[in-house]
Wavefront OBJ file of the C-alpha trace (Angstrom):
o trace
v 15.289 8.275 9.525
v 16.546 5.029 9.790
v 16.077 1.809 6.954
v 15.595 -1.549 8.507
v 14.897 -4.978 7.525
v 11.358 -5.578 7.873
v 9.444 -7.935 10.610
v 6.122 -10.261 10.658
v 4.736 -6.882 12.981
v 5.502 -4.745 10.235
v 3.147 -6.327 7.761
v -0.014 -3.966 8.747
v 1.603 -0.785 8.606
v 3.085 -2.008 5.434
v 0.203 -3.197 4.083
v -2.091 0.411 4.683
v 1.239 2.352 3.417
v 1.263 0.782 0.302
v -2.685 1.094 0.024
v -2.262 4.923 1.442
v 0.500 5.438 -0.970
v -1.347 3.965 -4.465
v -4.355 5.933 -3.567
v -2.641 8.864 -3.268
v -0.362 9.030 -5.734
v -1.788 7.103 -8.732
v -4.533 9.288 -9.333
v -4.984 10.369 -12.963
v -2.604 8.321 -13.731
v -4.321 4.736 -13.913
v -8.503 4.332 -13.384
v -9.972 4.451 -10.677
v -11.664 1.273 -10.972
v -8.014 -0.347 -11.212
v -6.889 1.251 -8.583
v -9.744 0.550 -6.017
v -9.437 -4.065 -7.342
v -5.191 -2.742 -6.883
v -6.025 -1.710 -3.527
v -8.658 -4.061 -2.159
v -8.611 -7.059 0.101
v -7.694 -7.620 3.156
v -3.601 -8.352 4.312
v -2.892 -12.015 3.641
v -0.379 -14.651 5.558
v 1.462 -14.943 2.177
v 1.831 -11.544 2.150
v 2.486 -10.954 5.557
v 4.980 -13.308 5.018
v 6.865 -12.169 1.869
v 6.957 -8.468 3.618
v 8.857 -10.005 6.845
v 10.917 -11.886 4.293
v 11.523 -9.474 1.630
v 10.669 -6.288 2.427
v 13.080 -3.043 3.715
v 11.495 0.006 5.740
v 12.303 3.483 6.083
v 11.027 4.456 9.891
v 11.107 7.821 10.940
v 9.172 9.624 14.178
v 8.519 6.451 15.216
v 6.251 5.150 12.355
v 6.763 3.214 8.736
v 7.202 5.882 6.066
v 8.352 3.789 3.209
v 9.217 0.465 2.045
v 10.742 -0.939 -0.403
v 11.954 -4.553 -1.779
v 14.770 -5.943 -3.979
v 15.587 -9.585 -5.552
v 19.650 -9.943 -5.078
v 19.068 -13.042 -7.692
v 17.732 -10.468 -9.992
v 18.536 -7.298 -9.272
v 14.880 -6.844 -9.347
v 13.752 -3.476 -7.063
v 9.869 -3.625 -6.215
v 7.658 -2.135 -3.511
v 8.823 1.171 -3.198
v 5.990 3.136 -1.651
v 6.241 6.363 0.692
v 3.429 8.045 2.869
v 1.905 10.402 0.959
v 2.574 12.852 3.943
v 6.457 12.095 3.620
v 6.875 12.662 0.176
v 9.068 14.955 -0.828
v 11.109 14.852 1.768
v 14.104 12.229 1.035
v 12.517 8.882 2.055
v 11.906 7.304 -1.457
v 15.725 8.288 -2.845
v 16.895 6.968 0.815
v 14.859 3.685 0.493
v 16.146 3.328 -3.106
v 20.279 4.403 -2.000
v 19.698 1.584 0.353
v 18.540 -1.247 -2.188
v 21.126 -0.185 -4.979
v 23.741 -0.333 -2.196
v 22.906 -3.895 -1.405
v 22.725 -4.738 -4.997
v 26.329 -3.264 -5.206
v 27.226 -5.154 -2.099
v 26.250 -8.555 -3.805
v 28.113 -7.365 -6.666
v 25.581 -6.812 -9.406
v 25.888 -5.130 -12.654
v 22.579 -3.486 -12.875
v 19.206 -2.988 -11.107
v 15.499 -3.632 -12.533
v 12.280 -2.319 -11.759
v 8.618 -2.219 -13.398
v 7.615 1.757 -12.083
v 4.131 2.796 -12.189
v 3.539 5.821 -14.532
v 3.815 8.692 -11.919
v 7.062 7.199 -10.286
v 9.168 7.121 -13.914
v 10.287 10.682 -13.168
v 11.336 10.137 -9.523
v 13.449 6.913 -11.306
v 14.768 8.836 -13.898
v 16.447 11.336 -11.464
v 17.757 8.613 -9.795
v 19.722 7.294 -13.125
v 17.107 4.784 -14.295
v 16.896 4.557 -18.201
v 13.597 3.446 -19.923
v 10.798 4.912 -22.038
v 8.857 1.766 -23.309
v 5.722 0.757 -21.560
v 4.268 -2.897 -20.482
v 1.484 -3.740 -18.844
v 1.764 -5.862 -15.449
v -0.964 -8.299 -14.397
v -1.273 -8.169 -10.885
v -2.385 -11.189 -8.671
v -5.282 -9.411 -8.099
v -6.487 -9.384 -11.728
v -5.741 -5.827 -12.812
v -3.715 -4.671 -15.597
v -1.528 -1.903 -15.012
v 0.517 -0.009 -17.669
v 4.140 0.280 -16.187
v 7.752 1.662 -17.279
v 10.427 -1.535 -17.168
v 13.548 0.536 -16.449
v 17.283 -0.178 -15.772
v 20.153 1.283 -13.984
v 23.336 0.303 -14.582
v 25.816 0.103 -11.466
v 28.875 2.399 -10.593
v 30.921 -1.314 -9.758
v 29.981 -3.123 -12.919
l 1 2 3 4 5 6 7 8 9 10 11 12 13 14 15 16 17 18 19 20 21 22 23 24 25 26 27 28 29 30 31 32 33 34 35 36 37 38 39 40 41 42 43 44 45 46 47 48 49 50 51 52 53 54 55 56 57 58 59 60 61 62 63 64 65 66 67 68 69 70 71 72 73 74 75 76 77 78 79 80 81 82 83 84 85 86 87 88 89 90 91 92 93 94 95 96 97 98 99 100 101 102 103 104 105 106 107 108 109 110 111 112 113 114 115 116 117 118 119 120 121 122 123 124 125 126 127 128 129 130 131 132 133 134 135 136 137 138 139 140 141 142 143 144 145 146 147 148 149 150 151 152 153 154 155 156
């Protein structure tokens, strides 16, 4: 597997991963009407854009498998979605070893993220703190009940 910065040609397999990936994993977890106005629409220019700008992908057997996204101004880490048929299998703590390495690299003290409720267990494994719950309103217009959570950084 390799992690890459993502291109302007990436932005439609992005886009369907991170669709495949809510869909799949969200479940029970959020309703379903959320999920389907979460999921919906069609890939934007802005969007398209911000991915080739922002965005980080794991690529392995010759397809996107994961993505992820993180703010060096903020130490915010967002956009971390796998294929559900890759799960389990590394990418997600790979994707997330690679952001928290370039947060180190720009010498931050700590790293942010808002995680959907089924991720805050993955997080937690990974060293994030946070218990508390907020709900995030999504350009979209749906209201989503998230974990803010925190990881301090080995360098700080």
């Amino acid at each position: 597997m390799q992690i890459r910065k993502a291109t302007i040609d990436d932005a439609p397999a992005v886009f369907a991963l991170r669709r495949e990936a809510i869909l799949a994993q969200c479940v029970g977890h959020y309703p379903k009407a959320d999920m389907e106005l979460w999921t919906s629409g069609t890939l934007s220019t802005t969007f398209a854009q911000r991915i080739a700008d922002h965005f980080h992908v794991a690529v392995a057997d010759g397809q996107i498998v994961g993505t992820g996204m993180i703010d060096l101004a903020t130490g915010k880490i967002d956009a971390v979605f796998v294929r559900p048929a890759y799960m389990g299998r590394g990418v997600g703590r790979a994707v997330m070893n690679h952001l928290e390495g370039m947060a180190s690299t720009a010498g931050l003290r700590q790293i942010l993220l808002e995680s959907t409720l089924n991720a805050a267990p993955f997080y937690r494994a990974l060293g994030f703190e946070g218990d508390s719950r907020v709900v995030y309103e999504s350009s979209l217009g749906v209201s989503l009940t998230c974990v803010p959570m925190a990881k301090v950084l080995r360098n700080a």
